[in-house]
N, C-alpha and C positions, 0 to 999 in steps of 0.2 A: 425312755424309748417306748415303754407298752403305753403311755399314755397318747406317743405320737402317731401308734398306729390306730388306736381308738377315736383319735381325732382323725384321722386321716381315713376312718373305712366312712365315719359321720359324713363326712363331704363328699362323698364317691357314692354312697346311699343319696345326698342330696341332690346330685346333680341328676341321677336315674330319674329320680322322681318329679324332677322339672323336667327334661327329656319328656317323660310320657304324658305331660299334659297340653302341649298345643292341640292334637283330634278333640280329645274331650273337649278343649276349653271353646273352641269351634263351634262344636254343637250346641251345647247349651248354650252359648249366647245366640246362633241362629235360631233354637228355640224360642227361647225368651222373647228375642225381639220380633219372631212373627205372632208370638201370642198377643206382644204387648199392643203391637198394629192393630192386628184384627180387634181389641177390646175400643184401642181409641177411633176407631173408621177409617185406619190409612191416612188419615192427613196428615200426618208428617211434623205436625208443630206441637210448642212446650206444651208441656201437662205442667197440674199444678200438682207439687209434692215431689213430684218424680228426681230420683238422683242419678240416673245410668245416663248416658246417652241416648239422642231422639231415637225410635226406632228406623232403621236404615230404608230406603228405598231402591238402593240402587245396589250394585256388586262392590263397587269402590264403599262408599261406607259397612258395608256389610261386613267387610274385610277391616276397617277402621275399629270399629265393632269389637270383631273378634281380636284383633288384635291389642285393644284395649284391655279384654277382660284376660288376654294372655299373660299382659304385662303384668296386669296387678296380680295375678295368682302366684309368678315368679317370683315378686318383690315380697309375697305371703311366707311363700316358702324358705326364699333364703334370710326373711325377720324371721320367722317360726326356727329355723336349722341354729343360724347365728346364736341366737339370741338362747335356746333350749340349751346347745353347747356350753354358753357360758355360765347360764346358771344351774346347769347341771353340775359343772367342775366344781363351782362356785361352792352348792352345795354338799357332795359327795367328797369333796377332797377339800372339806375345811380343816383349820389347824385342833379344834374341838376331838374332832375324831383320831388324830394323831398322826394326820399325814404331815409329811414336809414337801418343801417345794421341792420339783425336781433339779437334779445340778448341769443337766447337757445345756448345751448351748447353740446347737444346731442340728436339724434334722433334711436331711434332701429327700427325705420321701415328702416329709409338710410342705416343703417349700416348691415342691416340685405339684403337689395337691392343690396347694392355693394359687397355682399359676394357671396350672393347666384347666380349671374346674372354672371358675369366671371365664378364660377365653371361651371355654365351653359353653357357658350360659349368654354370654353375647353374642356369640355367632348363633345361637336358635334363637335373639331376640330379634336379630341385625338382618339373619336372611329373608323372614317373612316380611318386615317394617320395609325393607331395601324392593322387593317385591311389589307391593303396592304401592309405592313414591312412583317406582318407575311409570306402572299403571297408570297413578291418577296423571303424569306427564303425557299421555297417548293420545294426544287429537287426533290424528290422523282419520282419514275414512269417514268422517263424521256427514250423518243423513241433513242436518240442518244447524247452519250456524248463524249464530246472534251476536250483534254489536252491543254492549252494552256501556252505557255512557254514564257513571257518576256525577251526578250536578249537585250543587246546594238549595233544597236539598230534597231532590226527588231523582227519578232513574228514565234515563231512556233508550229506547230498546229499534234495534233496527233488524231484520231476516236478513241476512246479507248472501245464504246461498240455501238451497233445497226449496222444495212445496213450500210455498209462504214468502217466497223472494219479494222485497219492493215494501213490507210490509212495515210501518214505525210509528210509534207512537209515548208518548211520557208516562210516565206510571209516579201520580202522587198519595200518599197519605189521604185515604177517605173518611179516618174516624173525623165527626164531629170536634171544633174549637171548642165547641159548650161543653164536651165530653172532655177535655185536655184540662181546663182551667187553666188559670197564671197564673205567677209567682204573689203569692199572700191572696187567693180568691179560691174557693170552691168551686168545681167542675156545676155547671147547669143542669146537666143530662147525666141520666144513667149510663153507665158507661158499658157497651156492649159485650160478648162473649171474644169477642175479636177486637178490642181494645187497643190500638195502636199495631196491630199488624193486618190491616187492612189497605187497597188503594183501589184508586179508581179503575186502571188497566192491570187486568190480571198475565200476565205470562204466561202464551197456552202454547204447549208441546204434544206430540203423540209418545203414546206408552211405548216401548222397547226399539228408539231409534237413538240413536246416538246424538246427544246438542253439543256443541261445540260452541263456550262462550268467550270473546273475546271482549277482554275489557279494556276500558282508557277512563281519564277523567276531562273536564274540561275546568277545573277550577281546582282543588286541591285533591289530597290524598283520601279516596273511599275502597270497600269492599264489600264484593258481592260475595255472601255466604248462605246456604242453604244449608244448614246441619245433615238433613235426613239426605243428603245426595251427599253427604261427604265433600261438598267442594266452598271452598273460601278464597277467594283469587282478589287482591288488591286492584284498585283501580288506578292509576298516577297518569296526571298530566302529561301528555310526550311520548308514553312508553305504549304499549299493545303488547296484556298478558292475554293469558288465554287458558281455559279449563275446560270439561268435560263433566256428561253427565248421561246416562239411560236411564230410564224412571223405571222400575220394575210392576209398578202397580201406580194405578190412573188413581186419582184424590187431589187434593189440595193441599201444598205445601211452603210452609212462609219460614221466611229470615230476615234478615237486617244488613243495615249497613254497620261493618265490623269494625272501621277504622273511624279512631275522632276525628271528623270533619268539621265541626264549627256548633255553635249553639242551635241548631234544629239538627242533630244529629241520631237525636233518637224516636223520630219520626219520617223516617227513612226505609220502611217495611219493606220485603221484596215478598212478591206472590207469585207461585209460580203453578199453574193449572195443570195435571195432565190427565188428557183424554184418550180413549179408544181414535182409531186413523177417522173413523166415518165421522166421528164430532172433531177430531179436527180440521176437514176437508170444508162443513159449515161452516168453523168459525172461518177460516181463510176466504172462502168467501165471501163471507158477511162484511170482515174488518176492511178487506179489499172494494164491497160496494159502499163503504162508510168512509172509507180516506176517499174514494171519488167524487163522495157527495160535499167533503169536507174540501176539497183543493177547489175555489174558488177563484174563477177566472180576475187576476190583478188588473185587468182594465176594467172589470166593470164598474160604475158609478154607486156609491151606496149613500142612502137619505142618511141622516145625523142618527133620527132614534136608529136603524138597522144596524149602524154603527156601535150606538152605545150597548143594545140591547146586547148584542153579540162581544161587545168589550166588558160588559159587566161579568160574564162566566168566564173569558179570559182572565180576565185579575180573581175572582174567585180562586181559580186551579192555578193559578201561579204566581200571585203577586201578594195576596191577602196576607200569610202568613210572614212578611217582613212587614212591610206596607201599613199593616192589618186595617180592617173592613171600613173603618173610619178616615183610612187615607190618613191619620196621625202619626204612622210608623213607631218606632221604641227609642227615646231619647239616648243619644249617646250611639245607637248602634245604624239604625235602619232611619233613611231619610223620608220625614215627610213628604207625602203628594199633594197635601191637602196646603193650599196656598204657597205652594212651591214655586221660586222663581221660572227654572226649570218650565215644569209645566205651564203654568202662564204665560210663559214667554213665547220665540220665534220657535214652532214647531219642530223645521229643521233640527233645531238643538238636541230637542227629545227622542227624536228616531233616530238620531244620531249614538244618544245613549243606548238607546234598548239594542243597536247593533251589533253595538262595540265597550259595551260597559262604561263605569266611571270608577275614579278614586275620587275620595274628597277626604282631606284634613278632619274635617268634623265627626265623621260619623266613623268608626271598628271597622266596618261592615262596607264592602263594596260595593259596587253596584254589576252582578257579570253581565254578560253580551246574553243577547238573548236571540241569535240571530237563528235559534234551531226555530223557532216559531215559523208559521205563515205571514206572508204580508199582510194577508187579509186579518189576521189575527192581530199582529202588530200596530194595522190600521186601527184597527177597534179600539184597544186598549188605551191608546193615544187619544181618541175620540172621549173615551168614558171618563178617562182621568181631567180631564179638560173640561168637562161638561160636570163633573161630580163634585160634591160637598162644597166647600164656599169660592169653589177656582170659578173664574169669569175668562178664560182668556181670549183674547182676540182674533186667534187664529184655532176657532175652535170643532174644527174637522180637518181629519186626514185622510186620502183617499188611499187605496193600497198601489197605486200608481205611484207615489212619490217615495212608498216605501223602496217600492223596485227600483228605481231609479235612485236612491241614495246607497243602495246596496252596491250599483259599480262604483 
Protein backbone atom coordinates (compact mmCIF):
# COMPACT_ATOMS: atom_id res chain seq x y z
CA UNK A 1 0.00 0.00 0.00
CA UNK A 2 2.88 2.64 0.87
CA UNK A 3 4.12 1.78 -2.57
CA UNK A 4 0.50 2.65 -4.05
CA UNK A 5 0.54 5.91 -2.49
CA UNK A 6 4.02 6.82 -3.75
CA UNK A 7 2.79 5.88 -7.16
CA UNK A 8 -0.15 7.61 -6.86
CA UNK A 9 1.23 11.17 -5.42
CA UNK A 10 4.08 10.50 -8.74
CA UNK A 11 0.88 10.99 -11.02
CA UNK A 12 -0.93 13.81 -9.40
CA UNK A 13 2.78 15.68 -9.30
CA UNK A 14 2.60 14.67 -13.17
CA UNK A 15 -0.56 15.79 -14.10
CA UNK A 16 0.14 19.57 -12.15
CA UNK A 17 2.93 19.79 -14.16
CA UNK A 18 1.42 19.24 -17.60
CA UNK A 19 -1.61 21.52 -16.33
CA UNK A 20 1.03 24.46 -15.91
CA UNK A 21 2.59 24.23 -19.26
CA UNK A 22 0.01 25.34 -22.07
CA UNK A 23 0.85 29.72 -21.23
CA UNK A 24 4.40 28.73 -21.23
CA UNK A 25 4.38 26.50 -24.10
CA UNK A 26 2.45 29.34 -26.02
CA UNK A 27 4.94 31.84 -25.56
CA UNK A 28 7.80 30.46 -26.43
CA UNK A 29 6.67 29.00 -29.50
CA UNK A 30 5.17 32.63 -30.41
CA UNK A 31 8.59 33.62 -29.64
CA UNK A 32 10.43 31.37 -31.61
CA UNK A 33 8.41 31.66 -34.47
CA UNK A 34 8.50 35.40 -34.85
CA UNK A 35 12.19 35.34 -34.49
CA UNK A 36 12.51 32.64 -36.92
CA UNK A 37 10.24 34.92 -39.58
CA UNK A 38 11.96 37.99 -39.01
CA UNK A 39 15.63 35.92 -39.69
CA UNK A 40 14.02 34.32 -42.79
CA UNK A 41 12.25 37.85 -44.36
CA UNK A 42 8.62 36.65 -43.65
CA UNK A 43 8.18 34.56 -46.63
CA UNK A 44 6.71 31.89 -45.17
CA UNK A 45 8.44 28.84 -47.22
CA UNK A 46 10.83 25.65 -46.28
CA UNK A 47 14.21 26.48 -45.08
CA UNK A 48 16.77 24.11 -45.56
CA UNK A 49 17.81 22.16 -42.36
CA UNK A 50 14.87 23.37 -40.38
CA UNK A 51 12.83 20.63 -38.27
CA UNK A 52 9.78 22.71 -36.49
CA UNK A 53 7.02 23.84 -38.47
CA UNK A 54 7.16 26.89 -41.15
CA UNK A 55 7.00 29.96 -39.14
CA UNK A 56 3.10 31.02 -38.92
CA UNK A 57 1.54 33.83 -40.74
CA UNK A 58 -1.60 33.90 -39.81
CA UNK A 59 -3.64 33.32 -35.97
CA UNK A 60 -4.91 29.84 -37.22
CA UNK A 61 -1.39 28.53 -37.77
CA UNK A 62 -0.04 30.31 -34.85
CA UNK A 63 -2.31 28.38 -32.80
CA UNK A 64 -1.37 25.03 -34.88
CA UNK A 65 2.09 26.18 -33.69
CA UNK A 66 1.39 26.35 -30.39
CA UNK A 67 -0.46 23.75 -30.05
CA UNK A 68 2.11 21.45 -31.72
CA UNK A 69 4.83 22.40 -29.30
CA UNK A 70 1.99 21.76 -26.57
CA UNK A 71 1.55 18.39 -27.53
CA UNK A 72 4.94 17.39 -27.74
CA UNK A 73 6.05 18.72 -24.17
CA UNK A 74 2.83 16.57 -22.82
CA UNK A 75 4.02 13.44 -24.66
CA UNK A 76 7.75 14.64 -22.97
CA UNK A 77 6.44 14.58 -19.81
CA UNK A 78 4.29 11.71 -19.43
CA UNK A 79 7.61 9.39 -21.34
CA UNK A 80 9.79 11.35 -18.75
CA UNK A 81 6.82 10.46 -15.48
CA UNK A 82 6.12 6.86 -17.08
CA UNK A 83 9.05 5.74 -17.95
CA UNK A 84 11.37 7.53 -14.58
CA UNK A 85 8.46 5.48 -12.33
CA UNK A 86 9.39 2.44 -13.74
CA UNK A 87 12.86 2.50 -13.78
CA UNK A 88 12.87 3.94 -10.68
CA UNK A 89 10.86 0.84 -9.00
CA UNK A 90 12.85 -1.19 -11.31
CA UNK A 91 15.83 0.00 -9.51
CA UNK A 92 15.25 0.91 -5.97
CA UNK A 93 13.03 -2.24 -5.17
CA UNK A 94 15.27 -4.79 -6.98
CA UNK A 95 15.26 -8.40 -5.46
CA UNK A 96 19.52 -7.65 -4.76
CA UNK A 97 18.65 -5.28 -2.25
CA UNK A 98 15.99 -7.61 -0.49
CA UNK A 99 12.87 -6.28 -1.41
CA UNK A 100 9.87 -8.68 -2.18
CA UNK A 101 7.26 -8.15 -4.35
CA UNK A 102 4.31 -6.64 -2.84
CA UNK A 103 1.20 -9.19 -2.04
CA UNK A 104 -2.20 -6.84 -2.52
CA UNK A 105 -3.88 -7.17 -5.40
CA UNK A 106 -5.90 -4.08 -5.68
CA UNK A 107 -5.72 -0.48 -4.93
CA UNK A 108 -8.87 2.10 -5.69
CA UNK A 109 -6.83 5.11 -4.84
CA UNK A 110 -4.39 3.68 -8.25
CA UNK A 111 -7.03 2.89 -10.04
CA UNK A 112 -8.88 5.64 -9.38
CA UNK A 113 -5.32 8.02 -10.27
CA UNK A 114 -4.88 6.26 -13.57
CA UNK A 115 -8.43 7.15 -14.58
CA UNK A 116 -8.99 10.29 -13.44
CA UNK A 117 -5.15 11.76 -14.47
CA UNK A 118 -5.34 10.90 -18.52
CA UNK A 119 -9.04 12.08 -18.75
CA UNK A 120 -7.38 14.96 -17.22
CA UNK A 121 -4.63 15.26 -19.58
CA UNK A 122 -7.07 14.89 -22.55
CA UNK A 123 -9.37 17.16 -21.80
CA UNK A 124 -6.32 20.08 -21.63
CA UNK A 125 -5.25 18.40 -24.93
CA UNK A 126 -8.92 18.17 -26.54
CA UNK A 127 -10.11 21.74 -25.42
CA UNK A 128 -7.40 23.90 -27.10
CA UNK A 129 -7.05 21.24 -30.59
CA UNK A 130 -11.29 21.34 -30.47
CA UNK A 131 -10.87 25.32 -30.44
CA UNK A 132 -9.05 25.99 -33.29
CA UNK A 133 -10.75 23.09 -35.67
CA UNK A 134 -13.69 24.92 -34.87
CA UNK A 135 -11.77 28.30 -35.89
CA UNK A 136 -10.06 27.15 -38.98
CA UNK A 137 -14.16 25.91 -39.87
CA UNK A 138 -15.11 29.93 -39.83
CA UNK A 139 -15.65 31.46 -43.26
CA UNK A 140 -18.04 33.35 -42.58
CA UNK A 141 -17.61 37.49 -42.95
CA UNK A 142 -14.99 36.79 -45.29
CA UNK A 143 -13.52 40.46 -47.07
CA UNK A 144 -12.57 38.38 -50.35
CA UNK A 145 -13.30 35.10 -51.63
CA UNK A 146 -11.36 32.83 -54.35
CA UNK A 147 -12.47 29.88 -56.52
CA UNK A 148 -9.89 27.78 -56.63
CA UNK A 149 -9.77 25.08 -59.40
CA UNK A 150 -7.26 21.98 -59.32
CA UNK A 151 -6.28 20.84 -62.89
CA UNK A 152 -3.48 18.50 -64.12
CA UNK A 153 -1.56 19.98 -63.51
CA UNK A 154 -1.60 23.67 -62.73
CA UNK A 155 -4.23 25.92 -60.41
CA UNK A 156 -6.82 28.31 -61.44
CA UNK A 157 -7.94 31.11 -59.52
CA UNK A 158 -11.16 33.07 -60.06
CA UNK A 159 -12.28 36.59 -57.29
CA UNK A 160 -15.51 35.44 -56.98
CA UNK A 161 -16.58 38.31 -54.24
CA UNK A 162 -14.96 41.50 -52.62
CA UNK A 163 -12.32 44.25 -54.41
CA UNK A 164 -10.95 42.05 -57.17
CA UNK A 165 -14.42 40.68 -58.30
CA UNK A 166 -14.30 39.42 -62.15
CA UNK A 167 -10.76 38.84 -61.77
CA UNK A 168 -9.14 34.89 -63.09
CA UNK A 169 -6.61 33.65 -64.29
CA UNK A 170 -4.22 29.95 -64.38
CA UNK A 171 -1.13 29.89 -62.27
CA UNK A 172 1.62 27.30 -63.80
CA UNK A 173 5.00 25.98 -62.66
CA UNK A 174 7.57 28.73 -64.05
CA UNK A 175 10.93 26.94 -63.10
CA UNK A 176 12.69 26.26 -66.31
CA UNK A 177 12.36 22.29 -68.15
CA UNK A 178 16.23 22.74 -68.48
CA UNK A 179 16.09 23.25 -64.79
CA UNK A 180 13.88 19.90 -64.04
CA UNK A 181 15.73 17.53 -66.23
CA UNK A 182 14.22 13.82 -67.17
CA UNK A 183 14.25 10.67 -66.10
CA UNK A 184 18.04 9.22 -66.81
CA UNK A 185 19.38 13.07 -68.02
CA UNK A 186 20.88 16.01 -66.07
CA UNK A 187 19.11 19.17 -65.44
CA UNK A 188 20.81 21.98 -68.32
CA UNK A 189 20.33 24.94 -66.09
CA UNK A 190 21.28 25.80 -62.73
CA UNK A 191 18.59 25.42 -60.73
CA UNK A 192 17.30 28.55 -59.01
CA UNK A 193 16.76 29.66 -55.14
CA UNK A 194 13.04 28.93 -55.82
CA UNK A 195 13.37 25.64 -57.61
CA UNK A 196 10.13 24.15 -58.26
CA UNK A 197 8.07 26.49 -56.15
CA UNK A 198 7.66 29.15 -58.42
CA UNK A 199 4.75 30.04 -61.37
CA UNK A 200 3.90 32.38 -63.55
CA UNK A 201 0.64 33.94 -61.71
CA UNK A 202 1.32 34.81 -58.32
CA UNK A 203 -1.80 34.90 -55.75
CA UNK A 204 -2.10 38.43 -54.55
CA UNK A 205 -4.13 39.28 -51.43
CA UNK A 206 -4.14 42.41 -48.93
CA UNK A 207 -2.60 41.83 -45.46
CA UNK A 208 -5.18 41.53 -42.48
CA UNK A 209 -8.43 40.86 -44.51
CA UNK A 210 -9.98 37.73 -44.34
CA UNK A 211 -9.72 35.06 -47.90
CA UNK A 212 -12.02 32.81 -48.12
CA UNK A 213 -10.94 29.80 -50.29
CA UNK A 214 -13.27 27.78 -52.02
CA UNK A 215 -12.05 24.81 -53.71
CA UNK A 216 -13.24 21.97 -56.41
CA UNK A 217 -11.29 20.02 -59.02
CA UNK A 218 -12.09 19.53 -62.59
CA UNK A 219 -10.32 16.26 -63.15
CA UNK A 220 -9.10 14.31 -60.07
CA UNK A 221 -8.35 14.59 -56.41
CA UNK A 222 -5.82 17.76 -55.49
CA UNK A 223 -5.02 20.09 -52.49
CA UNK A 224 -4.41 23.43 -51.73
CA UNK A 225 -1.98 23.86 -48.84
CA UNK A 226 -0.04 26.74 -47.49
CA UNK A 227 1.84 25.58 -44.44
CA UNK A 228 2.59 29.16 -42.89
CA UNK A 229 -1.46 30.01 -43.18
CA UNK A 230 -2.32 26.81 -41.53
CA UNK A 231 -4.68 25.86 -44.30
CA UNK A 232 -4.73 22.53 -46.43
CA UNK A 233 -8.23 22.03 -47.93
CA UNK A 234 -8.67 19.15 -50.75
CA UNK A 235 -9.76 19.81 -53.89
CA UNK A 236 -12.51 16.80 -55.56
CA UNK A 237 -14.30 16.90 -58.55
CA UNK A 238 -18.13 17.56 -57.78
CA UNK A 239 -17.70 18.75 -54.21
CA UNK A 240 -16.95 22.72 -53.13
CA UNK A 241 -14.83 22.79 -49.83
CA UNK A 242 -13.79 25.84 -48.61
CA UNK A 243 -11.04 27.39 -46.08
CA UNK A 244 -9.84 30.45 -44.76
CA UNK A 245 -7.08 32.52 -44.20
CA UNK A 246 -5.61 36.49 -42.74
CA UNK A 247 -1.99 36.96 -43.57
CA UNK A 248 -0.69 38.66 -40.54
CA UNK A 249 2.36 40.10 -42.35
CA UNK A 250 2.69 40.95 -46.22
CA UNK A 251 5.84 38.56 -48.05
CA UNK A 252 5.66 35.75 -50.17
CA UNK A 253 4.41 32.57 -49.36
CA UNK A 254 4.43 29.04 -51.31
CA UNK A 255 2.89 25.40 -51.10
CA UNK A 256 1.91 22.71 -53.01
CA UNK A 257 -0.38 20.48 -54.31
CA UNK A 258 -0.72 17.94 -51.23
CA UNK A 259 -2.70 15.20 -52.73
CA UNK A 260 -1.29 12.56 -55.46
CA UNK A 261 -2.77 13.61 -58.55
CA UNK A 262 -1.01 11.97 -61.27
CA UNK A 263 2.77 12.06 -62.65
CA UNK A 264 3.38 16.04 -62.77
CA UNK A 265 2.33 16.19 -59.33
CA UNK A 266 5.12 17.68 -57.88
CA UNK A 267 5.13 20.60 -59.97
CA UNK A 268 2.14 21.93 -58.91
CA UNK A 269 3.57 25.08 -56.50
CA UNK A 270 1.04 27.38 -55.05
CA UNK A 271 2.14 31.19 -54.53
CA UNK A 272 0.47 33.23 -52.70
CA UNK A 273 1.51 37.16 -52.63
CA UNK A 274 0.51 39.38 -49.84
CA UNK A 275 0.65 43.06 -50.04
CA UNK A 276 -0.16 46.39 -48.04
CA UNK A 277 -4.36 47.44 -49.37
CA UNK A 278 -2.45 50.44 -51.58
CA UNK A 279 -0.26 47.57 -53.68
CA UNK A 280 -3.18 45.67 -53.90
CA UNK A 281 -5.57 48.28 -55.32
CA UNK A 282 -2.61 48.43 -58.27
CA UNK A 283 -2.39 45.03 -58.81
CA UNK A 284 -6.31 44.85 -59.37
CA UNK A 285 -6.16 47.19 -61.50
CA UNK A 286 -3.45 46.30 -63.62
CA UNK A 287 -4.72 42.46 -63.80
CA UNK A 288 -8.22 43.91 -64.60
CA UNK A 289 -6.61 46.37 -67.56
CA UNK A 290 -4.52 43.05 -68.79
CA UNK A 291 -7.72 40.53 -68.82
CA UNK A 292 -9.29 43.52 -71.10
CA UNK A 293 -6.59 43.59 -73.28
CA UNK A 294 -6.39 39.94 -73.18
CA UNK A 295 -10.48 39.11 -73.99
CA UNK A 296 -10.16 39.39 -77.69
CA UNK A 297 -13.16 40.16 -79.71
CA UNK A 298 -14.15 36.19 -81.22
CA UNK A 299 -15.34 37.72 -84.44
CA UNK A 300 -12.44 39.09 -85.33
CA UNK A 301 -10.39 37.71 -88.51
CA UNK A 302 -6.78 36.74 -87.51
CA UNK A 303 -3.85 36.15 -90.43
CA UNK A 304 -2.20 32.51 -89.84
CA UNK A 305 1.28 33.68 -88.46
CA UNK A 306 -0.95 36.13 -85.62
CA UNK A 307 -2.42 32.92 -85.02
CA UNK A 308 0.55 30.66 -84.68
CA UNK A 309 2.52 33.42 -82.97
CA UNK A 310 0.07 33.61 -80.31
CA UNK A 311 -0.53 29.65 -80.34
CA UNK A 312 2.96 29.07 -79.79
CA UNK A 313 3.00 30.71 -75.97
CA UNK A 314 -0.36 28.91 -75.61
CA UNK A 315 1.08 25.45 -75.88
CA UNK A 316 4.19 26.70 -74.08
CA UNK A 317 2.02 27.45 -70.62
CA UNK A 318 -0.21 24.67 -71.11
CA UNK A 319 0.43 22.00 -73.33
CA UNK A 320 4.42 21.50 -73.58
CA UNK A 321 4.81 19.67 -70.45
CA UNK A 322 2.66 16.47 -71.68
CA UNK A 323 2.93 17.16 -75.32
CA UNK A 324 6.51 18.24 -74.70
CA UNK A 325 8.21 21.05 -76.99
CA UNK A 326 8.83 18.75 -79.84
CA UNK A 327 5.04 17.95 -80.21
CA UNK A 328 6.50 14.06 -79.62
CA UNK A 329 4.64 13.66 -76.29
CA UNK A 330 5.92 10.53 -73.78
CA UNK A 331 5.23 7.04 -75.25
CA UNK A 332 2.85 5.15 -73.48
CA UNK A 333 1.28 8.07 -71.54
CA UNK A 334 0.84 11.49 -73.40
CA UNK A 335 -0.24 11.54 -77.28
CA UNK A 336 1.67 12.85 -79.89
CA UNK A 337 0.93 16.08 -81.90
CA UNK A 338 3.46 15.78 -84.02
CA UNK A 339 2.07 13.84 -87.22
CA UNK A 340 -1.25 13.15 -85.34
CA UNK A 341 -4.08 11.98 -87.16
CA UNK A 342 -6.09 14.21 -84.95
CA UNK A 343 -4.49 17.14 -85.76
CA UNK A 344 -3.98 16.60 -89.43
CA UNK A 345 -7.20 15.68 -89.97
CA UNK A 346 -11.01 17.67 -90.07
CA UNK A 347 -10.42 20.56 -87.60
CA UNK A 348 -13.75 20.22 -86.32
CA UNK A 349 -12.34 17.08 -84.72
CA UNK A 350 -9.57 18.84 -82.80
CA UNK A 351 -11.73 21.82 -81.18
CA UNK A 352 -13.85 19.20 -80.59
CA UNK A 353 -11.19 17.54 -78.22
CA UNK A 354 -9.70 20.62 -76.66
CA UNK A 355 -13.58 21.16 -75.43
CA UNK A 356 -14.43 18.32 -74.28
CA UNK A 357 -11.30 16.07 -73.76
CA UNK A 358 -10.53 12.49 -75.03
CA UNK A 359 -9.92 9.02 -73.76
CA UNK A 360 -8.06 6.73 -75.88
CA UNK A 361 -7.02 2.89 -75.29
CA UNK A 362 -3.46 3.81 -76.23
CA UNK A 363 -2.06 6.25 -74.15
CA UNK A 364 -2.45 6.20 -69.35
CA UNK A 365 -3.13 9.69 -69.70
CA UNK A 366 -6.14 11.55 -71.05
CA UNK A 367 -6.66 14.08 -72.82
CA UNK A 368 -9.03 16.76 -70.24
CA UNK A 369 -11.41 19.55 -71.63
CA UNK A 370 -9.82 22.48 -71.84
CA UNK A 371 -12.75 24.72 -72.28
CA UNK A 372 -11.48 27.28 -69.27
CA UNK A 373 -9.19 28.76 -72.08
CA UNK A 374 -10.23 31.62 -74.50
CA UNK A 375 -11.49 30.93 -77.96
CA UNK A 376 -9.06 33.17 -79.23
CA UNK A 377 -6.61 31.09 -77.29
CA UNK A 378 -8.10 27.80 -78.34
CA UNK A 379 -7.94 29.21 -81.97
CA UNK A 380 -4.34 29.60 -81.85
CA UNK A 381 -3.23 26.67 -80.36
CA UNK A 382 -5.08 24.64 -83.12
CA UNK A 383 -3.55 26.95 -85.59
CA UNK A 384 0.21 26.41 -84.23
CA UNK A 385 -0.22 22.64 -83.68
CA UNK A 386 -1.26 22.25 -87.38
CA UNK A 387 1.28 24.61 -88.80
CA UNK A 388 4.25 22.94 -86.37
CA UNK A 389 6.92 20.33 -86.85
CA UNK A 390 6.33 17.76 -89.65
CA UNK A 391 2.05 18.27 -89.62
CA UNK A 392 0.95 19.51 -93.24
CA UNK A 393 -2.62 19.62 -92.61
CA UNK A 394 -5.23 20.63 -94.90
CA UNK A 395 -7.47 22.59 -92.92
CA UNK A 396 -4.64 24.49 -91.50
CA UNK A 397 -6.20 27.66 -89.67
CA UNK A 398 -8.85 28.15 -87.25
CA UNK A 399 -10.73 31.24 -86.64
CA UNK A 400 -12.08 31.78 -83.04
CA UNK A 401 -15.52 32.07 -84.58
CA UNK A 402 -15.74 28.43 -85.17
CA UNK A 403 -14.43 27.85 -81.76
CA UNK A 404 -17.66 29.83 -80.50
CA UNK A 405 -19.84 28.32 -82.36
CA UNK A 406 -18.80 24.63 -81.66
CA UNK A 407 -19.08 25.65 -77.97
CA UNK A 408 -23.13 25.58 -78.30
Amino acid sequence: MKHAKRLQSLMLGLSVTAASIPAWAADTAATAAGTYAAATGGTGGPVAGELNLQPPATQIASEIYNLHTWMMLVCLVIFVGVFGVMFYSIFKHRKSLGHKPATFHESTAVEIAWTVVPFLIVIGMALPATRTVVGMKDTSNADITIKVTGMQWKWGYDYLKGEGEGISFLSNLSTPRAQVGAPGFEPTEKRGDNYLMEVDNDVVVPVHKKIRIVTTANDVIHSWSIPAFGVKQDAIPGFVRDAWFKAEHTGTYRGYCSELCGKEHAFMPIVVKVVTDAEYKVWVDGKKKEMAALADDPSKTWTIDELKTKGEKVYATNCVVCHQANGKGVPGTFAPLDGSETVNGPKAEQINVLLHGKKSGKFSAEMPAWKQLSDTDIAAVITYTRNSWSNKAAENIVQPAEVVAARK
